[in-house]
N, C-alpha and C positions, 0 to 999 in steps of 0.2 A: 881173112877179114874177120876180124872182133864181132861182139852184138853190137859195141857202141857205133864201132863203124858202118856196118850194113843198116840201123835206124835211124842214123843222124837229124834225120830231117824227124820223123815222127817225134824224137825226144824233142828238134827245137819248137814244134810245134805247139808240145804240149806244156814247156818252159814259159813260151810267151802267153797261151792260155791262162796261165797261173800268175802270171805277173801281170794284168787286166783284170785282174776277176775282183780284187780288192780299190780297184778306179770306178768300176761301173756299182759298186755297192755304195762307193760316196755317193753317185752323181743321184741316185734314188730315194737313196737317203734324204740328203737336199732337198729332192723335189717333194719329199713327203713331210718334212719336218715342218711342223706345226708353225702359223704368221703367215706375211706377208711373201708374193712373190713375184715378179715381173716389175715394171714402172710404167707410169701413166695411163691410159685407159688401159692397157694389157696387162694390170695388175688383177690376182686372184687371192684366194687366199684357202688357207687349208687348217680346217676346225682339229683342235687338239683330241675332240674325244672320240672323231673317227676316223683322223686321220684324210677324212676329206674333203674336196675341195668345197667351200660355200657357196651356194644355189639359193635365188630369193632373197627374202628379206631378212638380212643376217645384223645384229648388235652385237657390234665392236669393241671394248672398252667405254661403253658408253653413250657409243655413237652409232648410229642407222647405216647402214648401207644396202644396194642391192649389188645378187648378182645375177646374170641368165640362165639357161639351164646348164653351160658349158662351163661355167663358173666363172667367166671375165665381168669386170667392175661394170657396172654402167652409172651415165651422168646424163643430168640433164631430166627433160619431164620423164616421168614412168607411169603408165596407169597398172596399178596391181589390184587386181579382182576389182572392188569397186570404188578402191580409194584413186586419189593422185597424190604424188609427192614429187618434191624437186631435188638430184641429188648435186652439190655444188662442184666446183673442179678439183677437190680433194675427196668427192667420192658421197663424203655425208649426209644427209637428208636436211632441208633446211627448214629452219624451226624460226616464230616469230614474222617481222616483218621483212620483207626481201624483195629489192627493187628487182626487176625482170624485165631488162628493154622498156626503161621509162614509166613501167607500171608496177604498184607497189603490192604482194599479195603479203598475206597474212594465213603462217601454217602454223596448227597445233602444234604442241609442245613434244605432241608423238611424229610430227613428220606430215601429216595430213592435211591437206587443201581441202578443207569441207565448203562444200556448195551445195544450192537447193537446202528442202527441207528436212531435218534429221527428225530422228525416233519423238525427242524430247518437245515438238511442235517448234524449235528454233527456227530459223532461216537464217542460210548464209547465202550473198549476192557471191558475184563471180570471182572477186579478188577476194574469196575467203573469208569477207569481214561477216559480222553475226551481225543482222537489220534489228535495230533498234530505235523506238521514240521515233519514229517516221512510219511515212507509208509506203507501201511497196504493191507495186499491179506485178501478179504473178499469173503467167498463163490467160492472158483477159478480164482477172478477177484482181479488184483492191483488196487490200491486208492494211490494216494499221497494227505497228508491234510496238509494246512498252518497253520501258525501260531496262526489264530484264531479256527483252528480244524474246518473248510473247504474244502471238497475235491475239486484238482482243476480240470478244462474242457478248453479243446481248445489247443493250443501250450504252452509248458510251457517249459525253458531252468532248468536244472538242474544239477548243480553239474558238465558245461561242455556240457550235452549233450542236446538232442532235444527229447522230449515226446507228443505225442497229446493224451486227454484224452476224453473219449465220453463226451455226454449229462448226461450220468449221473454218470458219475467223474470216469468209470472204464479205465484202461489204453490200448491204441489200439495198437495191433500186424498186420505185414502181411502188405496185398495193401488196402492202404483206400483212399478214395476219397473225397478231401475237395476243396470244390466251385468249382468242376468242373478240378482238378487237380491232379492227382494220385501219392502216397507216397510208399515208403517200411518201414516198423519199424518192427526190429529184433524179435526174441519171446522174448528180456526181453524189448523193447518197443523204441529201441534206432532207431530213423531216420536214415536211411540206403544210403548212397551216392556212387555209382559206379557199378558196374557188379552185375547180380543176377543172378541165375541159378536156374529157378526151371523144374526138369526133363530135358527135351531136350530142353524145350525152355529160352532164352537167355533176359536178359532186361538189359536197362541200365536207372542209375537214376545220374541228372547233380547234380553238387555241391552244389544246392538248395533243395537235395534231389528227385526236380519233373520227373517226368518219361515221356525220351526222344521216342517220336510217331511221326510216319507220315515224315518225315523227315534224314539227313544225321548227323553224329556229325564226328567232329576230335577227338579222343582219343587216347592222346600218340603219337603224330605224326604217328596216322591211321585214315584212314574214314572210316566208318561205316553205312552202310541206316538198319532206322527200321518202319516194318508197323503201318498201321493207330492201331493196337494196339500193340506199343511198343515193337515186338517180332524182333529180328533179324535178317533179311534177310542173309540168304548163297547160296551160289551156285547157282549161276544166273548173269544176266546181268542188268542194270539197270541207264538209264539217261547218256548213255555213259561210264559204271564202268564196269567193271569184276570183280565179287563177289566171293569170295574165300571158302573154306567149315569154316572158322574161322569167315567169315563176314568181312573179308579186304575184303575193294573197293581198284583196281588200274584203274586207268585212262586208257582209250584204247587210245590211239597215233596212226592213219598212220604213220607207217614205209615207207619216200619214197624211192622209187628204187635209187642206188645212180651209174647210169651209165655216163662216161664221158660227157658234157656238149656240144654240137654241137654247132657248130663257127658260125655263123652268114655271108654272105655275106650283099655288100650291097642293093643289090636287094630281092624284098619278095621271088622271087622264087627260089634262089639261094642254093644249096644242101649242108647242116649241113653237117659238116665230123664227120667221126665216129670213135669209139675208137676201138682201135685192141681188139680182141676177137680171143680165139680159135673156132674151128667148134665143137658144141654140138654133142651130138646122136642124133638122130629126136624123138621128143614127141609127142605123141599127146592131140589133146583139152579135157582138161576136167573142171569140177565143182570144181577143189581142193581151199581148202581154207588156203591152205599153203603159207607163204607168204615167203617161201624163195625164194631168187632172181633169175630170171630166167635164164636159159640156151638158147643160141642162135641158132635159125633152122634158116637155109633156107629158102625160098619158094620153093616147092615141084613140080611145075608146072610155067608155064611163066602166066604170068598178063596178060590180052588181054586186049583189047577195050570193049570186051562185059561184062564183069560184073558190077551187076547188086548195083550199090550206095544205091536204095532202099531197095534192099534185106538187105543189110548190116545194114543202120538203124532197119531195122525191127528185125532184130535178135539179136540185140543188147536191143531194148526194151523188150524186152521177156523175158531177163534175170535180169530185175528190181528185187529186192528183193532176187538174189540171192547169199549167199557168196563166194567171190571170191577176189582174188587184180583186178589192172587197169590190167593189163598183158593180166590174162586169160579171162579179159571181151573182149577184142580186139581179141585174138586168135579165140573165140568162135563167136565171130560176123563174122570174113571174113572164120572160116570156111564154113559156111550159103551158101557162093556162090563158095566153092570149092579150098579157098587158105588155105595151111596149116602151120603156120608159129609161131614162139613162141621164143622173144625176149626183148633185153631190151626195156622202150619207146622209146627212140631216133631210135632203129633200125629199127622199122616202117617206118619210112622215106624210107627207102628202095624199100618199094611197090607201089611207085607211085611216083606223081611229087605233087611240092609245089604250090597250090594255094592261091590266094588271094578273092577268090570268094567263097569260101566254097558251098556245097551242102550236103543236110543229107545223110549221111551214112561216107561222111570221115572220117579223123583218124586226131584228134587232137593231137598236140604233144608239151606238155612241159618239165618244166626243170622236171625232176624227173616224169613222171605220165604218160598216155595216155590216148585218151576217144574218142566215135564216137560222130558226130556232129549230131545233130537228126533238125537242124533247129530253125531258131525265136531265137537265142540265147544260147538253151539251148542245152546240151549232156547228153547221157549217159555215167554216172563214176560206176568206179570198185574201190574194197579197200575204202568205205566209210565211216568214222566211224565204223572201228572195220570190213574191207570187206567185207561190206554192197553197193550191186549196187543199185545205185538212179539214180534218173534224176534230172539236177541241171543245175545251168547256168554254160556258159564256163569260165566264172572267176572262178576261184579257188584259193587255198593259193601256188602252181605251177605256175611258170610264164611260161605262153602261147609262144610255139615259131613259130607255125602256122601248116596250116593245108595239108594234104597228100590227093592228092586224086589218088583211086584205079580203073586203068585200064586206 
């Protein structure tokens, strides 16, 4: 037996080894040669400059596609890192407007489904579109965006009405404070001008919508005072006002006494005549702060020489600050030394005689008023703003007819 005979088999072996070895280099080849390869979703594709397969988001001649990590096509939505993109049934990513089971979205030109808020303060709603020239509530908060899909900030007139929007474009309700000047805007955002009421407390906002403080306004031909924060004062007295439980101010006026006018001779000392009166009931002195017009008493006792003019100033200052008209400042003064008497002004005249020398404690008498002389120019008046006793000079808005002096 030959070698060829005793290896026959080893040589066919290694005959058909060699005749294979140039099939299995095609089929590798193939599968490594740069394009396209399998069909329909089990297509892949194998990049020329490494020879391999494409992974992710790979551009085609122009065109998007994905693949996974194993390198097959995918279709349909894909969320890649933080974008979304839709790849169609030819693989490519779709760009423009693209119906989707009856609803239409709108991807960038790169592939992209933008949604929510990007870098540039835009807004896109959910099919992709960029919000513009409308409003938009995002997360609980309104947005109004312009025309170039811009949310806007600051004061902005729309549609008629007045809106202020934060810093960061959301729209402001309630009391807000811009540069130092406080607004109302309704809960749908509308600048608020006139009365508000929240609980018990009261505000008022002027035609500029700013919110009236610290100060008085006319409303409606009414006055009105509100404190240093804007709240409405009621029921109280204030700057010469009577404040009402609604916040009407009316103006306090002295009421004067309006008893007949005493004639003047031509001499200073000369006795005013007096106007007929009935005879009262006798009253007596008291703190009343009533200002109806008085009834006429008597003197209770004769006037002597001996009382005391000092006294009488002195009891009359004592009574500063308290409420009363001019009447019962007088009555309460000369009760001090024992006279008890309670009349119109002019009938004071009665207690004494007319001086031109004045000394503290007389009884001054003008047209409408009465007041004791305390000296240096000045008296004590009753019925002072709102029967209020002050001390004041003896000029008044009563014309002076002169002075009484007692005993």
């Amino acid at each position: 037996m030959n070698f060829i005979e005793k290896h026959s088999k080893i040589l066919a072996v290694a005959l058909c080894a060699c005749a294979c070895g140039p099939v299995l280099s095609t089929v590798y080849a193939y599968e490594t040669q740069p394009g396209w390869h399998g069909e329909g979703k089990n297509r892949s594709y194998v990049l020329e400059s490494t020879r391999q397969e494409a992974t992710g988001l790979t551009e085609i001649d122009d065109e998007l596609y994905y693949f996974d990590q194993d390198g097959t096509l995918q279709l349909g939505w894909q969320n890649v890192g933080n974008d979304i993109y839709y790849f169609t049934e030819d693989g490519t990513a779709a760009t423009g407007d693209i119906v989707l089971q009856g609803t239409t979205y709108t991807f960038q030109k790169e592939g992209k489904l933008l949604q929510g808020w990007q870098d540039d303060g835009t807004y896109y709603n959910e099919k992709g579109e960029q919000v513009a020239s409308t409003w938009m509530e995002i997360d609980g908060k309104k947005y109004y965006f312009d025309a170039d899909g811009y949310s806007l900030t600051g004061w902005q007139d729309l549609e008629g009405k007045r809106y202020y929007f934060n810093e960061d474009g959301s729209m402001a309700t309630g009391e807000i404070d811009v540069d130092g000047t406080k607004y109302y805007l309704t809960d749908s955002g509308e600048l608020k001008t006139g009365w508000v009421k929240e609980g018990e407390t009261t505000y008022y906002y002027n035609e500029n919508g700013q919110k009236v403080s610290n100060t008085s306004q006319d409303i409606e031909g009414k006055k009105y005072f509100f404190d240093e924060n804007g709240t409405l004062i009621k029921d109280t007295e204030k700057d010469g006002y009577t404040i009402d439980s609604d916040g009407v101010a009316t103006e306090v006026v002295e009421t004067p006494e309006t008893p007949a006018t005493p004639n003047q001779g031509t001499g200073e000392t000369s006795q005013p005549s007096q106007p007929e009166q009935s005879t009262p009931a006798t009253q007596e002195p008291s703190n009343s702060t009533s200002n109806s017009q008085p009834s006429v008493q008597q003197p209770s006792n004769n006037v002597g020489s001996s009382v005391s003019s000092s006294a009488i100033a002195s009891a009359a200052l004592a009574q500063v600050g308290v409420n009363q008209d001019c009447t019962m400042l007088v009555t309460n003064a000369l009760a001090s030394v024992g006279i008890n008497f309670h009349g119109w002004p002019s009938e004071y005249a009665s207690l004494g005689s007319w001086t031109s020398s004045p000394v503290a404690g007389d009884i001054i008498i003008y047209s409408g008023h009465v007041a004791i002389y305390i000296g240096n120019g000045q008296a004590v008046h009753g019925g002072w703003n709102g029967y209020t006793t002050v001390v004041s000079s003896v000029n008044c808005s009563n014309a002076l007819i002169g002075y009484i002096h007692v005993g």
